[in-house]
C-alpha positions as CSV (number, residue, x, y, z in Angstrom):
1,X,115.8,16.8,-117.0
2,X,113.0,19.3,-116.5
3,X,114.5,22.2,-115.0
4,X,112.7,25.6,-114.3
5,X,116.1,27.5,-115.6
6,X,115.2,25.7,-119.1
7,X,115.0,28.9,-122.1
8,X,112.1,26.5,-123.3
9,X,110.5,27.1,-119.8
10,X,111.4,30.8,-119.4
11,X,109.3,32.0,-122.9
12,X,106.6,30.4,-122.1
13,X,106.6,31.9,-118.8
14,X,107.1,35.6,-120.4
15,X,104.9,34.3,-122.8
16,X,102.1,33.9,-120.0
17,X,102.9,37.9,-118.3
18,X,102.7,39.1,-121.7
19,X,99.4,37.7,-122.9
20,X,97.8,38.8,-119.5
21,X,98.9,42.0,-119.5
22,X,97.4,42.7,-122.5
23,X,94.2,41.3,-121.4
24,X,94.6,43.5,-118.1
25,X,95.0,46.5,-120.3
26,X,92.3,45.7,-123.1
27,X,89.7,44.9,-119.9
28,X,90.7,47.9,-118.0
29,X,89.7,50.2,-121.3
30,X,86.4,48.1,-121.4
31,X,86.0,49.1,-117.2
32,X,86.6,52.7,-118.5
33,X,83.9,52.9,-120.7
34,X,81.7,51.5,-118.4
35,X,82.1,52.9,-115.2
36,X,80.5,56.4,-115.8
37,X,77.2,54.3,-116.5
38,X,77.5,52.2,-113.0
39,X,77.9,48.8,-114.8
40,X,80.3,46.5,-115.9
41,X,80.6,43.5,-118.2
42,X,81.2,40.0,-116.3
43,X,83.9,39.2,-118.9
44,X,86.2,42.4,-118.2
45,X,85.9,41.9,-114.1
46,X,86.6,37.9,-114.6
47,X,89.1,38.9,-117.3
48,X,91.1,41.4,-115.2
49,X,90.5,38.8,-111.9
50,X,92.8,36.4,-113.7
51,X,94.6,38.3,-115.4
52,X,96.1,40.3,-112.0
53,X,96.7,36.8,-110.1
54,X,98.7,35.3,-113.1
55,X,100.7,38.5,-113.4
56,X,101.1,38.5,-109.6
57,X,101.2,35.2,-108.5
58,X,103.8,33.8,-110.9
59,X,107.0,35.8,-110.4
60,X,106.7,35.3,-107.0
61,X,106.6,31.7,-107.4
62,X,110.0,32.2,-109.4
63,X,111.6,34.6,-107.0
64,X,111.1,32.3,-104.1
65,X,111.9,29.1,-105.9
66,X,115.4,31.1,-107.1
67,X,116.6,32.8,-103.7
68,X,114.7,30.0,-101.3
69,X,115.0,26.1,-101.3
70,X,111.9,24.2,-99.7
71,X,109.3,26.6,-99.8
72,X,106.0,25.2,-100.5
73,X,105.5,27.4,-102.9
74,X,108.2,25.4,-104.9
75,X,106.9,22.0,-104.3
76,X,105.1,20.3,-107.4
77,X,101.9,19.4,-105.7
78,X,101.6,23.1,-105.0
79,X,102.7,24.2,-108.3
80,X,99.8,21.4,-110.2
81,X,97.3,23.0,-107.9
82,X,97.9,26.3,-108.7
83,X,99.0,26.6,-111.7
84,X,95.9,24.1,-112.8
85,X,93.2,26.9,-111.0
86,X,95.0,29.3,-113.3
87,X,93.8,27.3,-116.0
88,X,90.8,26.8,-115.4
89,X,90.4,30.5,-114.8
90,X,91.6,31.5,-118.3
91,X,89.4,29.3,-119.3
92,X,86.1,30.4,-117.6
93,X,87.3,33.7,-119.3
94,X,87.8,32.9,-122.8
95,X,83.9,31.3,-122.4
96,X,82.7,34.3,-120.3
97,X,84.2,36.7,-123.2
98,X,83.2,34.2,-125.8
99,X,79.3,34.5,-124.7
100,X,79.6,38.4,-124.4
101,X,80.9,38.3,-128.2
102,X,78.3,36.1,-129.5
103,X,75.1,37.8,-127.3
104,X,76.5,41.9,-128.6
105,X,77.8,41.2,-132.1
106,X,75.9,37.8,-133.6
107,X,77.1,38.7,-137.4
108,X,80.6,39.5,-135.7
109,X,82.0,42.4,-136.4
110,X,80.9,43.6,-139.6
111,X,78.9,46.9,-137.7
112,X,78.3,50.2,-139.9
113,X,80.1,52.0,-137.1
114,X,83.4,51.7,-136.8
115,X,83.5,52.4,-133.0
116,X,81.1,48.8,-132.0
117,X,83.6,47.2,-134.4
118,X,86.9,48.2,-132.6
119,X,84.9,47.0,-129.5
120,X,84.2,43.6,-131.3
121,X,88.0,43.0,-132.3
122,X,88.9,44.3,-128.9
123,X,86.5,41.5,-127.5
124,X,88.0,38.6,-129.8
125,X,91.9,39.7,-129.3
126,X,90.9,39.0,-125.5
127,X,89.1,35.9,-126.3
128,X,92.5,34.8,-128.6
129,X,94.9,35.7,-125.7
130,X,92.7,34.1,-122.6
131,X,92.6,31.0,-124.4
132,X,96.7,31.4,-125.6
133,X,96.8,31.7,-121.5
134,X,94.6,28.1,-120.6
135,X,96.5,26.3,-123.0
136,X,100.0,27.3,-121.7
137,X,99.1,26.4,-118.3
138,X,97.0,23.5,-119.1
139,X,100.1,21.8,-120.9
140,X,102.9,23.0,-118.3
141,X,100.5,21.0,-116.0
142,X,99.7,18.2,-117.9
143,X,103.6,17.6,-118.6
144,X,105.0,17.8,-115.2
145,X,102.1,15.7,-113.4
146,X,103.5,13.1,-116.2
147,X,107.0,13.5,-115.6
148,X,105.9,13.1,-111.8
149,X,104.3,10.4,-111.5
150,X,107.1,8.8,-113.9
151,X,109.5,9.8,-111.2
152,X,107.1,8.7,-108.2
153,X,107.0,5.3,-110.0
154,X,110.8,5.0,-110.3
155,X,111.0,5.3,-106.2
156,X,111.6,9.0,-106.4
157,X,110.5,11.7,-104.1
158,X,108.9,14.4,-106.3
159,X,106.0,15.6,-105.1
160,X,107.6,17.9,-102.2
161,X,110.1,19.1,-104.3
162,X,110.7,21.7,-106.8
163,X,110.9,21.3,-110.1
164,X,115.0,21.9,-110.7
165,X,115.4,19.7,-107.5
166,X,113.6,16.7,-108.8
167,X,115.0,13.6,-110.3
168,X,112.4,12.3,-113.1
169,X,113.7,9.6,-114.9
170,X,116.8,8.4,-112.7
171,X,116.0,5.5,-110.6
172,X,116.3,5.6,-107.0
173,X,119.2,3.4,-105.5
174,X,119.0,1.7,-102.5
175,X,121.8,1.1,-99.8
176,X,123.4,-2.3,-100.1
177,X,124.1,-3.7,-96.8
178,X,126.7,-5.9,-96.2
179,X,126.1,-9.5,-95.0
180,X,128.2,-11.3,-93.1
181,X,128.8,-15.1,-93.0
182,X,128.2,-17.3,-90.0
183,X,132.1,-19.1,-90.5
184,X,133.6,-15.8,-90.2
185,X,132.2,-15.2,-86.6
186,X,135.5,-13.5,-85.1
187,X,133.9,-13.8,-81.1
188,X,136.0,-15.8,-78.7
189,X,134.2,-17.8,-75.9
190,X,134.4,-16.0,-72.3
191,X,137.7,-16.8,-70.4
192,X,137.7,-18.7,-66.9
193,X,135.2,-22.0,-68.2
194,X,136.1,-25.2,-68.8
195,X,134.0,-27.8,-69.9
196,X,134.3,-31.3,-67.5
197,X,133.4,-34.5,-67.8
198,X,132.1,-36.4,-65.4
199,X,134.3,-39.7,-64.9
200,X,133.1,-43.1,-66.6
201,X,132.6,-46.1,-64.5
202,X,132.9,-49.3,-66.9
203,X,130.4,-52.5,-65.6
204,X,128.3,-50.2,-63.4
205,X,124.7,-49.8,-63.7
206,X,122.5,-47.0,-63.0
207,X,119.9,-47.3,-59.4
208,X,117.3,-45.6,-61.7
209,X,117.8,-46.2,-65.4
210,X,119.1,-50.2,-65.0
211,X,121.4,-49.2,-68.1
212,X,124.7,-49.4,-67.7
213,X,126.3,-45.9,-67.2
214,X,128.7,-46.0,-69.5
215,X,125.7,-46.0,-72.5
216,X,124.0,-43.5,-70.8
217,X,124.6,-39.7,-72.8
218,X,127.6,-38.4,-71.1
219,X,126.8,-34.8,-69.1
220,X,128.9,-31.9,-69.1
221,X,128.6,-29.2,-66.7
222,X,130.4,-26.0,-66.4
223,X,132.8,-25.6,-63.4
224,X,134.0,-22.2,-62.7
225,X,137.4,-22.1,-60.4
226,X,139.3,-19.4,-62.0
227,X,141.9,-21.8,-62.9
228,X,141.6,-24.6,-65.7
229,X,140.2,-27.9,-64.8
230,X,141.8,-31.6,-65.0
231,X,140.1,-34.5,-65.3
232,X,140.8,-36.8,-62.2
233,X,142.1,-40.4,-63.1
């Protein structure tokens, strides 16, 4: 099962901190260099943006998920929509630093001074790492929206839980109920009521019907006396 507490899941995780702080501390050096001239590049501000909510943002996630059962933070329709902005964050990063790259050193960095050329491999190890960054979290995403609708199809209820709570691939059972049959019906009729006939006459006829009485259907009518009932002779 796909479980949060996975190694597998745990480097990539680390893997994701690591790569943004070293975007946070290559953009900071960038916002440093410009700040005494009132400017800054879009790139570092969007860079250091993403960078900050990523390394914020996701050990929180895992502290509450680890000390807190259903928090919506844990739930996997809040992790996909998070964790898929992230994504598209680094992305819109890696393109933002891409275009800065392209538009200050066309030839790349092959500048005769050595300090534009530190700034252009500066520029490309933050392109390298915002796009290391998208695809992390655009795979983690891709994966468990898989594996949940998987379990939603199997009758599982994924999507408001967490990831180490959910069942993926385990199909749902269902309560059997019992039945009973109809010949095994244990009531027993209500004491104190007897069922009596009404006495034949043989020969007679009915004063309505013209039939004689004893072809007509024979009536039974419940007499209650508290005792049980004979039939008179």
């Amino acid at each position: 099962m796909f479980v949060r507490s996975s190694p597998f899941e745990c480097d990539r995780i680390a893997l994701t901190i690591a790569f943004s702080l070293i975007g946070l501390g290559l953009n900071a050096y960038f916002l440093s260099l410009t700040a005494p001239y009132d400017f800054y590049y879009i790139f570092t501000a969007l860079d250091t943006a993403t960078a900050a909510l990523t390394i914020v943002t996701i050990p929180i996630m895992l502290i509450v998920d680890f000390t807190r059962r259903g928090a919506f933070t844990s739930m996997i329709v809040f992790e996909l929509s998070w964790l898929f902005i992230l994504a598209i964050l680094w992305v819109a990063t890696a393109g933002e630093t891409v275009a800065a790259s392209n538009y200050y050193y066309p030839r790349g960095c092959v500048d005769s001074d050595p300090t534009f050329n530190t700034y252009c491999i500066e520029m490309q190890v933050m392109e390298a790492f915002a796009f290391l960054n998208f695809f992390i979290f655009l795979g983690y995403t891709c994966v468990l929206l898989v594996f949940s609708i998987i379990g939603s199809s199997h009758g599982n209820s994924v999507w408001t839980r967490s990831v180490k709570e959910a069942t993926f691939f385990a199909q749902k059972s269902w309560p059997v109920q019992q039945q009973v049959p109809l010949d095994q019906y244990s009531g027993t009729p209500p004491t104190g009521y007897t069922a009596v006939s009404q006495p034949q006459q043989l020969g007679t006829y009915g004063t309505q019907s013209g039939t004689p009485a004893h072809m007509q259907p024979q009536q039974f009518q419940p007499v209650y006396s508290g005792q049980p009932q004979g039939i008179p002779v």
